[in-house]
C-alpha positions in Angstrom: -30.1 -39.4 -11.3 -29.2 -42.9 -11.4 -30.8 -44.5 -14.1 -30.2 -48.1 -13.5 -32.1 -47.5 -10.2 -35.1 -45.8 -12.2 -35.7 -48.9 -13.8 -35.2 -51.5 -11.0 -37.9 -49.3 -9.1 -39.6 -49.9 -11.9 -39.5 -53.7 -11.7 -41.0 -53.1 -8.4 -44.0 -51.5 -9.5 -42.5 -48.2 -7.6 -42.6 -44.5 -9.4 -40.5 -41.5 -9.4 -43.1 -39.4 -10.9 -44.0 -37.1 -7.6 -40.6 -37.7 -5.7 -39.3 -34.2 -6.0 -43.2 -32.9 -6.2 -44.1 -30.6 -2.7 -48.0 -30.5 -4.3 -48.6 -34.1 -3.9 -50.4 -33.8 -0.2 -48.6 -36.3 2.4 -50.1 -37.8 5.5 -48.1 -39.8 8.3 -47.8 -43.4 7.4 -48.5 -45.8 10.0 -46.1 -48.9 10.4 -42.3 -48.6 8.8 -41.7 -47.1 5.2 -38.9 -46.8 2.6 -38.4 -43.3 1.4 -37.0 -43.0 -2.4 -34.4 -40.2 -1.8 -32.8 -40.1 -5.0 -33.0 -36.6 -5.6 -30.1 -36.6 -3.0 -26.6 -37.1 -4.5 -23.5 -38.7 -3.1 -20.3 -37.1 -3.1 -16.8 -38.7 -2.0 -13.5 -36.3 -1.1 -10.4 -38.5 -0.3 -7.0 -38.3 -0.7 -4.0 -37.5 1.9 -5.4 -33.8 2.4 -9.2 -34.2 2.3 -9.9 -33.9 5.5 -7.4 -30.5 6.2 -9.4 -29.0 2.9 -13.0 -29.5 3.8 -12.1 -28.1 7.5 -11.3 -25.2 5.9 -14.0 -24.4 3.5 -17.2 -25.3 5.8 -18.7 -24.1 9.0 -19.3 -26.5 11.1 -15.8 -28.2 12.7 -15.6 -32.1 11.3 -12.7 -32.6 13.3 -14.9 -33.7 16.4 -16.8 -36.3 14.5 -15.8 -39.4 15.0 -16.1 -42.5 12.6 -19.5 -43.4 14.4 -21.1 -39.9 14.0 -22.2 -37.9 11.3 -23.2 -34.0 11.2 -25.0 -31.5 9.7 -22.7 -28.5 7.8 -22.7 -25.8 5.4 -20.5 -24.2 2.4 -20.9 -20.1 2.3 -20.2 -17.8 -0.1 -17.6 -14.7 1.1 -20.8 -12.8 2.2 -21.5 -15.6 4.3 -24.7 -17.0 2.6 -25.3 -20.3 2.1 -24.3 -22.0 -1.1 -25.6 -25.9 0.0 -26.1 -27.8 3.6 -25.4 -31.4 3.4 -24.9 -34.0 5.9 -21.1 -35.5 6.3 -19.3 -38.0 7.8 -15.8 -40.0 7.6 -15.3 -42.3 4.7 -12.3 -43.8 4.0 -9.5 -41.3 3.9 -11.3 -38.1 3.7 -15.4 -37.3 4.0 -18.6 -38.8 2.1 -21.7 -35.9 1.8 -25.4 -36.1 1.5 -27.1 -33.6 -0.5 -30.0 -32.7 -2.7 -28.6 -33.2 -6.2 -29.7 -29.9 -7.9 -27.7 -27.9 -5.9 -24.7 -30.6 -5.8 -22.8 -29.5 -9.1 -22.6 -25.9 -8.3 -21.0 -26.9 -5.0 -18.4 -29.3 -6.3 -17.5 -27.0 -9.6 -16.8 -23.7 -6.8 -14.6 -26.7 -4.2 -12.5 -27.6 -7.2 -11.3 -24.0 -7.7 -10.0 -24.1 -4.2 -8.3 -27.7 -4.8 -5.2 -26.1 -5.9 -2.3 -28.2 -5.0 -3.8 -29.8 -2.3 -3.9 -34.0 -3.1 -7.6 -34.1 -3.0 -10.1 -36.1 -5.4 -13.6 -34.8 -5.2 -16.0 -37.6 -6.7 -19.8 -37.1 -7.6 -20.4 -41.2 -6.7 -23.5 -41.6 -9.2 -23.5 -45.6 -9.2 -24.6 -44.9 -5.5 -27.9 -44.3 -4.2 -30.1 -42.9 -1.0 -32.8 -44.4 0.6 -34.3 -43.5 4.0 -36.2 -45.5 6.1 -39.0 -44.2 8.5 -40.1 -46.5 11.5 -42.0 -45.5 15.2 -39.5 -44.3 17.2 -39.9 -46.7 19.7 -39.0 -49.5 17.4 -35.8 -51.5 16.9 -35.5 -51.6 12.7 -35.0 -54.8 11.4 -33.5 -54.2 8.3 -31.9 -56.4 5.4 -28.3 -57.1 5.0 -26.0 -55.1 4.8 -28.0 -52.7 6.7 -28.4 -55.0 9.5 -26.6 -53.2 12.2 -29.0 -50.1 13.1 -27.4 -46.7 15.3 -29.6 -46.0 17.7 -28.2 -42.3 18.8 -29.2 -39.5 16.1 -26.3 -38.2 14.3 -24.7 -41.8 14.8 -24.1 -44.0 11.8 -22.8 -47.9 11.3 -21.8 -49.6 8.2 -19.1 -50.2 5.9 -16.8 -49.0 3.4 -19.7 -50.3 1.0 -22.7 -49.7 2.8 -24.1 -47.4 5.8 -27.3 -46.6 7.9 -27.3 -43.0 9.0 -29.6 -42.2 12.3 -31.1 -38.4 11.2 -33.2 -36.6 13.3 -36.3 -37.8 14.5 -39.6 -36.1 13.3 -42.4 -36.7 16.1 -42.6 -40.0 17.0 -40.6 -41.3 14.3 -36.9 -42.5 14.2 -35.5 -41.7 10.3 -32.3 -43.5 8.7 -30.5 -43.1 5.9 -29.1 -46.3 3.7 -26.1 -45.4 1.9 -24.9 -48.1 -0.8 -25.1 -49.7 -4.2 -28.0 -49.6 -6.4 -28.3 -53.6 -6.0 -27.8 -53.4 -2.4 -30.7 -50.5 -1.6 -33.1 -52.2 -3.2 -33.0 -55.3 -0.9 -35.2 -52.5 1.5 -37.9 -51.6 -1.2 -38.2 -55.5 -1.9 -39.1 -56.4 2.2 -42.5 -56.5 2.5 -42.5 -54.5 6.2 -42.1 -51.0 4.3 -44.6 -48.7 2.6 -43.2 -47.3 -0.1 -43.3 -43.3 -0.6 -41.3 -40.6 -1.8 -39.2 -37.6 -1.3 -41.9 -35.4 -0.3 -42.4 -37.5 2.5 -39.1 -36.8 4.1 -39.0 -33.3 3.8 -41.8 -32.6 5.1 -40.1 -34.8 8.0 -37.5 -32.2 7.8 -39.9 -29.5 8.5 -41.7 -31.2 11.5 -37.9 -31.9 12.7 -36.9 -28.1 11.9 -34.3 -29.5 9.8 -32.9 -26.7 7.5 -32.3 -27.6 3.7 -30.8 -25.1 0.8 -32.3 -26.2 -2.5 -31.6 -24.9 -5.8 -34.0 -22.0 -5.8 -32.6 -21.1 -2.2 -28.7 -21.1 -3.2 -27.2 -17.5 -1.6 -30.7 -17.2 0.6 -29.5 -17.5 4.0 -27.0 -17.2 6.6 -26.4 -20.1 8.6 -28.2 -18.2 12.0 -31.3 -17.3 10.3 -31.8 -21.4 9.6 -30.8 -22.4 13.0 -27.7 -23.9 12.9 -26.7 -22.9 15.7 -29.5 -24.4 17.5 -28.8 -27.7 15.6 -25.5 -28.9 16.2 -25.2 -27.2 12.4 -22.2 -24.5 12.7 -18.8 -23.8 15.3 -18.0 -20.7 16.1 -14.5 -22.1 17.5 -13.7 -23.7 14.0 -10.6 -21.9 12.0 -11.3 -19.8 9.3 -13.6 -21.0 5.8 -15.6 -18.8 3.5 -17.9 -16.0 5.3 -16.8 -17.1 8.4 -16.2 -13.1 9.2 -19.6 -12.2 8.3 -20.9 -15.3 10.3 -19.2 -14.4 13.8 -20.0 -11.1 13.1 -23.8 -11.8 13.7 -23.1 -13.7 16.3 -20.7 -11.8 18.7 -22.3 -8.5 17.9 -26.4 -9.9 18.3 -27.2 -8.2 14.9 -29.2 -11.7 14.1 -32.4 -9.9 12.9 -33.9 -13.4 11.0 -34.6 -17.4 12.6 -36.5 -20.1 11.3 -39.9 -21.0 12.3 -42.3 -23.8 11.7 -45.6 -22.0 10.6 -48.7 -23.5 8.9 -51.1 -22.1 6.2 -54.5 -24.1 6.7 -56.2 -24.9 3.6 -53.8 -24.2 0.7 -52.7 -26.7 -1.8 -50.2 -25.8 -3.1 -46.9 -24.9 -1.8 -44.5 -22.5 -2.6 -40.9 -23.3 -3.5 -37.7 -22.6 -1.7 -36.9 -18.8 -1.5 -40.5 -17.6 -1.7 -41.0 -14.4 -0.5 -43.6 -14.0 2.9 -45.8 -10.5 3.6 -47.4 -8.8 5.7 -49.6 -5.9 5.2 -47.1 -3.5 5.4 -44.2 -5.6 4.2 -43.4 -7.4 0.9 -40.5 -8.9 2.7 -41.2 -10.1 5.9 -40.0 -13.5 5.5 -38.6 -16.1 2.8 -39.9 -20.0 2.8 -37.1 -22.5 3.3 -39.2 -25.9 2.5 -42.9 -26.5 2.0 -45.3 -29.7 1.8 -48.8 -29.6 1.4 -50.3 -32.0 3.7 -53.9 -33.1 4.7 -54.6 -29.7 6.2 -52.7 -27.2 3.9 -49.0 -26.6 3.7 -46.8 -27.2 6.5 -43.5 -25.0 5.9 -40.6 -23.9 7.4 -39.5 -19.8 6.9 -36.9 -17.0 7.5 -39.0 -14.6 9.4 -38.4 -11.1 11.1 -38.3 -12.0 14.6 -40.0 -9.1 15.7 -42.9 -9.5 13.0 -45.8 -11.5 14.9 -47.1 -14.4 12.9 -50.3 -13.5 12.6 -49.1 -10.8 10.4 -47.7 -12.8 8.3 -49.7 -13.5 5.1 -48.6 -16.6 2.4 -50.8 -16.5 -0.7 -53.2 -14.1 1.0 -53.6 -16.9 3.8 -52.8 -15.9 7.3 -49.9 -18.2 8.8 -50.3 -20.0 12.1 -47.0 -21.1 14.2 -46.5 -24.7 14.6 -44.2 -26.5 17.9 -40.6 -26.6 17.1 -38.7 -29.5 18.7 -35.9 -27.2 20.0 -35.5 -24.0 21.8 -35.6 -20.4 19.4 -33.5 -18.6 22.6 -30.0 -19.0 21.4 -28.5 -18.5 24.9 -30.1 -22.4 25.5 -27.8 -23.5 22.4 -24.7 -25.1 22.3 -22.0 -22.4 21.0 -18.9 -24.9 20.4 
């Protein structure tokens, strides 16, 4: 973690003590905030064959992004399961990614195996930070140079070689961005006086109202890309050339043997959530799900879970609490999905 940017949230009167914290309960914030999102690491691959070698190691096909876009994508094992999901997008000559730092150094250290020959520099950019900015989705952000320029299509960015504003998916009625840059240049956000500040917690449990996927540390190897979705999310190609687990992948898909998806569920009461990977039951089952993010909110913990599709939820026991199903914002029925 950036240090230097430790201490100038520090100046601001601004603590990291609960940003990676899921226990702290979070509540919608009304009017714009500035989300600390420091726990997510930036990492730059350029060179004259960057782009050819992360084609052919992720799942999700970057050769239809454009300059203005950015996408969600994976990195598999051979079995298919999922060693990180990151967000990427053009940089430069090659790619820039978005992902949460724990699970960054495992990722990079297995890509450099597979560098080879290939002229490719894979960069772990620590004098830069991430910052996300939450606002009603009806509202045109005003933000501080050099952020100024705003996308206003999800999955769309704008910016710099220096600096860039990422439009994520939206999470109820609120449009979320992502500010890419320099230590001294982020902080011009949590120094205008428009934003709440809050912390990392805050966005993921965005993510979960969103049914945004996320592989954390404790989740490495958990999943294959269908049982979070991706499919549903503009997350994964099955028209894409070969990468790692991509037999295993089309497998599921071509043959319907996808058993597991992702569902927004709810435990009322509870406070305290369980981490990445925890194992759901039923009464009949000690394995009848597996929790992909949690937050404990004002009314108990608001997750999102690998489930059994044909376990009901009510079944479905966390802690000894019965779960409840919560709205997604996109169709479960894969034959509504996007294949390409």
């Amino acid at each position: 973690m950036n240090t230097d940017w430790q201490e100038k949230l520090a100046g601001l009167g601004s603590s990291l003590d609960i940003a990676t914290s899921s226990n702290a309960p979070v509540a919608q914030i009304d009017g714009p905030a500035v989300v600390d999102l420091s726990p997510m690491a930036v990492v730059d691959l350029t060179g004259p064959d960057a782009r050819e070698f992360l084609q052919n190691q992720v799942c999700n096909d970057l050769s239809v992004m454009s300059g203005e876009q950015i996408q969600l994508n994976g990195y598999c094992n051979p079995k298919g399961r999922l060693l990180a999901l990151f967000i990427a997008y053009t940089h430069l000559d090659g790619y820039r990614l978005l992902l949460p730092e724990l699970v960054a150094a495992s990722m990079l250290k297995r890509l450099q195996m597979f560098v080879l020959r290939a002229e490719v520099t894979i960069t772990h950019r620590t004098d830069l930070v991430v910052s996300g900015v939450v606002t009603d989705v009806s509202a045109s952000p005003e933000l501080p140079a050099p952020f100024a320029s705003v996308p206003n299509q999800v999955l769309s960015k704008t910016g710099d070689e220096h600096a860039q504003v990422l439009r994520w998916h939206d999470s109820s009625q609120h449009a979320r961005y992502l500010c890419v840059g320099e230590a001294d240049t982020v902080i011009k956000l949590w120094q205008d006086s428009q934003f709440v500040h809050t912390t990392y917690s805050y966005w993921r449990w965005g993510d979960i109202n969103a049914g945004m996927p996320n592989v954390f540390a404790s989740s490495v190897e958990q999943f294959i890309p269908q049982m979070l979705n991706m499919q549903l999310v503009d997350g994964l190609s099955f028209k894409k050339g070969c990468y790692p687990g991509q037999e295993i992948v089309a497998r599921m898909q071509y043959l319907g043997k996808l058993k597991k998806h992702m569902k927004h569920l709810h435990a009322k009461g509870l406070d305290k959530a369980p981490d990445p990977g925890h194992v759901l039951t039923t009464e009949s089952n000690n394995n009848a799900g597996q929790v992909v993010d949690a937050i404990v909110d004002e009314h108990g913990v608001n997750l999102l879970a690998v489930v059994n599709k044909e376990t009901p939820v009510s079944e479905l026991k966390l802690q000894e609490q019965s779960l409840t199903e919560a709205p997604m914002p996109y169709s479960l029925n894969p034959d509504s999905a996007a294949t390409e």
